[in-house]
N, C-alpha and C positions, 0 to 999 in steps of 0.2 A: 220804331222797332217792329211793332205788330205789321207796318205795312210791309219793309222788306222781309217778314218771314214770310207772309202770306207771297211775296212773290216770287220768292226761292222755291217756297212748292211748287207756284204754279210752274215753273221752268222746271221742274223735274219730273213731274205729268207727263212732259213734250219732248223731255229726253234731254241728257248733258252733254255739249260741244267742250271742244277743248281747241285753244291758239288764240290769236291776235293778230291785229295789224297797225304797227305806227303808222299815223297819221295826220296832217297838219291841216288847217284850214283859213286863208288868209288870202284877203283881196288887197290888202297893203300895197303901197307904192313900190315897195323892195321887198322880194322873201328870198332868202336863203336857203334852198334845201339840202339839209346832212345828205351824207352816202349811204346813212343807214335808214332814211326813210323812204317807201316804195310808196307812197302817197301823198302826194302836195297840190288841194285844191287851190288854184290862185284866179286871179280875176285873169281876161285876157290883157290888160292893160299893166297890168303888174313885171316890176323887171325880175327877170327869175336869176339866181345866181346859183353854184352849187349843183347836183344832180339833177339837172336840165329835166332826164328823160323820167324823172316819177313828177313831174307836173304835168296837172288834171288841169284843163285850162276851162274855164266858166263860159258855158251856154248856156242861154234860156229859152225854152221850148215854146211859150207862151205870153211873156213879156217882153216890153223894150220901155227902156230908159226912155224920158223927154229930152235928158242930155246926149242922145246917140247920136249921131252924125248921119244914122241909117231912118232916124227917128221921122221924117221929113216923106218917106219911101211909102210910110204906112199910117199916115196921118188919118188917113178915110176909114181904115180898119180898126178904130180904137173901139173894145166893147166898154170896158170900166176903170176908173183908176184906182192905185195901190198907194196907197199915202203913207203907208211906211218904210217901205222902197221908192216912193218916188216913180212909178212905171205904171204901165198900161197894159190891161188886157187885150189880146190882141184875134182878129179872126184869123185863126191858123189855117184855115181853105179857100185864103187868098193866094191868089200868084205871085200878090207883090211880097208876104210874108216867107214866102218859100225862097223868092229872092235875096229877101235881109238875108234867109240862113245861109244860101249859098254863097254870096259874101263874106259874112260871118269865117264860113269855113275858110274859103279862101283867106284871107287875112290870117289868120290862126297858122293855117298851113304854111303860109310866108315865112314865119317866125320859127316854124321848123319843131313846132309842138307836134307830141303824138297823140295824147291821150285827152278826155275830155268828162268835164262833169256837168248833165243837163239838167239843170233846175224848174221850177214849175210845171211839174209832170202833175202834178195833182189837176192843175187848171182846167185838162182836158174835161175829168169828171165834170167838173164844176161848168164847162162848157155844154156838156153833154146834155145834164139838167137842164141848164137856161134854155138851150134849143133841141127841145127829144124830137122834133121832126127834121134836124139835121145832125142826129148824133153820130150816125153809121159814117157821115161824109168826115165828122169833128175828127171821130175814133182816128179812121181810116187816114186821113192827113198829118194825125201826129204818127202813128204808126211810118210814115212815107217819110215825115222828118228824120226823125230816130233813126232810120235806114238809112238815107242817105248821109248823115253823118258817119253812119259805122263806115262806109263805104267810102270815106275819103280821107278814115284816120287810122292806121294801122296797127294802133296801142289800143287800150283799153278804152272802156267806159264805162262811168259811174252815172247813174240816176238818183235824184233825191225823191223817195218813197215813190210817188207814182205805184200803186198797190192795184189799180182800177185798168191801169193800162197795159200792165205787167204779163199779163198770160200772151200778150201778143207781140210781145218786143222781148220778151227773154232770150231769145237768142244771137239778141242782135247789143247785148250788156254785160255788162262782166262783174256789177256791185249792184249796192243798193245801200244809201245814206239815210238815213233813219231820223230828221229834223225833228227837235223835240221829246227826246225818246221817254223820258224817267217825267218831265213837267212841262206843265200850262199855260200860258199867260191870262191872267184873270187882271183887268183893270192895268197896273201899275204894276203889279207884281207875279212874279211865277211862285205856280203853287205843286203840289206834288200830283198827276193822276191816278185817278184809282184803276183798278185791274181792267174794269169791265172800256175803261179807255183805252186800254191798250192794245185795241185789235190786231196789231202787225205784229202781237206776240206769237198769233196763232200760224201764222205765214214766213217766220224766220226759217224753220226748220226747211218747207218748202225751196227757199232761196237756199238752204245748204244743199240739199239734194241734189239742187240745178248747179251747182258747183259754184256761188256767188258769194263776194266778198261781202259783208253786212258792217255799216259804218254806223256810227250815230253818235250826235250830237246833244247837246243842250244851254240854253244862252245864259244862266244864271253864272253870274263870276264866282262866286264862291259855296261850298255846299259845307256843312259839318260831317253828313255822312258819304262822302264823294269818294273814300273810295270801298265803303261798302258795296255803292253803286254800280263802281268799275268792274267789283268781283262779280256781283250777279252777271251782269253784262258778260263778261269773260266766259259764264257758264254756257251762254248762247253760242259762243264765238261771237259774239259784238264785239265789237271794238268802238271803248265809246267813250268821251270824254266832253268838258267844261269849255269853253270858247265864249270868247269877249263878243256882246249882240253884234257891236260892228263890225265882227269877221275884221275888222285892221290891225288884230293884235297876234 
């Protein structure tokens, strides 16, 4: 109780939002999406049924699967792997990786999707670090990504946080997904974070200004206080809610 008061102050420091947005998140074999949700992240492989045109279809900025079919394209490019996904870091200022994407797109395009949500935005940082004598090339490639996708989908798009990349691709996005927003993952278990964790509480307000939908998430199935949560969140304009870790539910 002490931590959600102390973070209702803090939200009211930075000023109170008002609204929402239904939204769904699901890489499922089959998703169905209502007429009344304008939000439906789904995998590209997923059969969509229902309101076609509010599915977000899944890209990743950074990663590829070992199961991809494209996987084979950028074998040489691989920097680290991801053992909870199953995927690979990948050198984003290859040619060959600019080509997965632009496959990628195509394919997606085929299927008559508009809209799209790009995951591992954060990578780039994390890129950036491992090589600061090739940051400015890193930055500048995923920047050229992100663009050329705006530029061959005519719906929206959604990024997950990506906070480090954001002053330079804000125009080229139309959300921002907020992974993990309220908890942690410590060992086996999620735990709650504390304030001073929560830096992208200082930058929501920002993404409202810039006119940007603010989404977010958290993987624990069940909470006691979930929808105290929700309310805070709502004070943001977050839209945020509980999701099964394997996004199949």
């Amino acid at each position: 109780m002490r931590f959600l008061k102390r973070l209702q102050r803090y939200f009211k420091a930075f000023g109170v939002f008002t609204g929402r947005v239904n939204f769904i998140i699901n890489y499922g074999p089959e998703v169905h999406i209502p007429v009344d949700c304008p939000i439906a992240i789904v995998s590209s492989q997923t059969k969509v049924t229902g309101n076609k045109r509010s599915a977000y279809i899944y890209m990743s900025l950074t990663e590829i699967n070992r199961n991809s079919p494209l996987f084979p394209a950028v074998s040489k490019e691989l920097i680290s792997y991801n053992k909870k996904w199953d995927s690979y870091l990948v050198d984003i200022t290859s040619d060959n990786w600019r080509r997965v994407i632009e496959q990628e797109i195509k394919k997606i395009r085929g299927k008559g999707f508009r809209n799209i949500f790009i995951d591992t935005v954060d990578n780039v940082e994390i890129l950036c670090q491992k090589y600061p004598l090739r940051s400015r090339r890193i930055k500048d490639s995923a920047v050229s990504l992100i663009r050329l996708i705006r530029n061959n989908f005519p719906g929206k798009i959604i990024i997950n946080r990506g906070f480090y990349l954001y002053p330079y691709i804000k125009d080229y996005i139309d959300g921002v997904l907020i992974e993990s927003f309220f908890f942690k993952r410590q060992g086996d278990k999620w735990i709650k974070r504390n304030r001073l964790e929560m830096d992208w509480l200082k930058k929501i307000k920002q993404l409202h200004k810039d006119g940007k939908v603010v989404l977010a998430i958290d993987y624990i199935e069940a909470c006691s206080e979930e929808e105290k949560l929700k309310k805070i969140a709502q004070q943001w304009n977050v839209s945020w809610k509980l999701v099964h870790e394997s996004l199949q539910q």
